[in-house]
N, C-alpha and C positions, 0 to 999 in steps of 0.2 A: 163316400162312394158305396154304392149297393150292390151287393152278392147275393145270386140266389142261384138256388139248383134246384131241379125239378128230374125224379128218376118215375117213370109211366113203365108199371111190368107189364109188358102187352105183348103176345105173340104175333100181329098185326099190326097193320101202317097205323099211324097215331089217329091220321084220322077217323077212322071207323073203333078205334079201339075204345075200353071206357076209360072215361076220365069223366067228371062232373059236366052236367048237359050242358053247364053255362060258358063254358070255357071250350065248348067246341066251334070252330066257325071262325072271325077274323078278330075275335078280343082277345089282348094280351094278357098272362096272366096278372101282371105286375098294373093293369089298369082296374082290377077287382078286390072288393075287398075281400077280407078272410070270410067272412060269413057267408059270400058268395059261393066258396067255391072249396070251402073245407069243413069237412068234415065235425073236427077238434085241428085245434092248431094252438101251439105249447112255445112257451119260451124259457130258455135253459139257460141253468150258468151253473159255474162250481168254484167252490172256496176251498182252495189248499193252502195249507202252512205245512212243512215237515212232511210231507208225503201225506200227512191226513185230509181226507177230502170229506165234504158233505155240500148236498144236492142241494138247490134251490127249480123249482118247476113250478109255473105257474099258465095253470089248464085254462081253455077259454073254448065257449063253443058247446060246453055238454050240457043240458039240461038248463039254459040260459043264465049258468050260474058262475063264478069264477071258484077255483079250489086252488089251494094253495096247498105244497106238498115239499117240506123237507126229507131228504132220504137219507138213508142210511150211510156208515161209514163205510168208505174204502179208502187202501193204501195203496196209491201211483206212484212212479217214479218224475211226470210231468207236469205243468199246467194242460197242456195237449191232450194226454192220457184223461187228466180230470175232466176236462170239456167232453169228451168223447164217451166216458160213463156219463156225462150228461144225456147226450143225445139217446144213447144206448136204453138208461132206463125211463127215458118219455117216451122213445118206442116201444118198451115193456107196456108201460103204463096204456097207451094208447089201445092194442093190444087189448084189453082187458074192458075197453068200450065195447067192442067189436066196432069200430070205424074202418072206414075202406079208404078214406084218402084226409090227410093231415100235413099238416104244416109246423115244422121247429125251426124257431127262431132264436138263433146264438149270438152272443156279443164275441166270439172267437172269429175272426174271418180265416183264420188259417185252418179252424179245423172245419167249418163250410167249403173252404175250396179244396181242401185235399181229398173229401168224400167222393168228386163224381172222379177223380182223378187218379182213383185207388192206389196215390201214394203210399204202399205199404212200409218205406222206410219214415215217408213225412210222418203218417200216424200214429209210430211210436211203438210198433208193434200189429200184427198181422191177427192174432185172436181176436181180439176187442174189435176190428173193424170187420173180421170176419162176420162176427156176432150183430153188428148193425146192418150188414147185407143180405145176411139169411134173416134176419126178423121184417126189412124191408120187401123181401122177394115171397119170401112164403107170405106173408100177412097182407098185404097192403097194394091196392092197384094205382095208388097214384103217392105216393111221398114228395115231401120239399122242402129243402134247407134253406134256408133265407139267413144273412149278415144283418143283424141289428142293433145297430151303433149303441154303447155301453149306456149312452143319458138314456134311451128308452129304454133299455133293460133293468131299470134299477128296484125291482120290486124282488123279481127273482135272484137277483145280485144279493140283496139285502137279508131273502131269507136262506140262502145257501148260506152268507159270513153268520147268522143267527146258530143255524145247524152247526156252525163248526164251532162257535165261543161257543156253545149251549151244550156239544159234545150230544146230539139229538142221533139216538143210535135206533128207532125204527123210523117207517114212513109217519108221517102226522099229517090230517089235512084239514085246513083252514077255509072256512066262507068267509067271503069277505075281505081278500087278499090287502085292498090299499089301504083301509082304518086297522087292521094288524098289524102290518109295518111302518105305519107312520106313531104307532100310539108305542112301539118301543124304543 
């Protein structure tokens, strides 16, 4: 089953408001592909053992190229929390394109649905989502979280458990994301 969410900051009815040209008028989003209608659009996941976590994000969409990016360590109390600095620092990241509208796709469907639903107790804490709201509202005219079943996230899956057996304590980023992960 597929989840998605789509947050449009627009002071204005949707329709006249911006959102990508192609996606206004009677097509669904979920009938376009990413290229169509985003930006950059990133797929996230996070590996914790013991509270320690490290990022796996794999960028798609900038410069016709893929990068691959383990992040840094942090220490959460959940798997929840570690998904959510997932998403947290792709929105950094994104950010730092100057893109206006992006797409992140998680293998968490819990932490996809409790985003538009500002479960502040599901979330695991009220900072951390604070922090994904204000970098959504200030930065970004159209964001989207999209559920993406674990088999197709497993590139990012793979190098987030790399960053944690590897103990990989800054960002690193790779061309050529699927012969890197296949070749370890």
């Amino acid at each position: 089953m597929e989840s998605e969410f789509h947050i449009f900051f627009v002071a204005v009815p949707l329709s006249v408001a911006y959102v990508p040209s192609v996606i206004q008028g009677d097509v669904a989003l979920h009938q376009l592909s990413d290229t169509e209608v985003w930006d950059l659009w990133l797929r996230v996941d996070a590996s914790i053992l013991d509270e320690d976590v490290r990022i796996g994000l794999v960028q798609y969409g900038f410069v016709d190229d893929v990068a691959v990016m383990n992040q840094s360590q942090y220490v959460v109390g959940s798997v929840l929390k570690a998904e959510l600095v997932a998403i947290h620092k792709a929105l950094a990241l994104d950010f730092e394109k100057n893109c206006s509208s992006i797409l992140i796709k998680s293998d968490s469907a819990v932490a996809v649905k409790a985003l538009p639903q500002e479960s502040y107790l599901l979330l695991g804490g009220l900072i951390l989502f604070l922090k994904i709201a204000c970098l959504c509202q200030l930065i970004y005219s159209c964001v989207s979280f999209k559920f993406l079943p674990h088999a197709e996230n497993l590139v990012a899956d793979k190098l987030a458990y790399l960053a944690r057996v590897y103990r990989v304590c800054r960002r690193s980023v790779v061309r050529e994301a699927i012969p890197f992960v296949i070749a370890i």
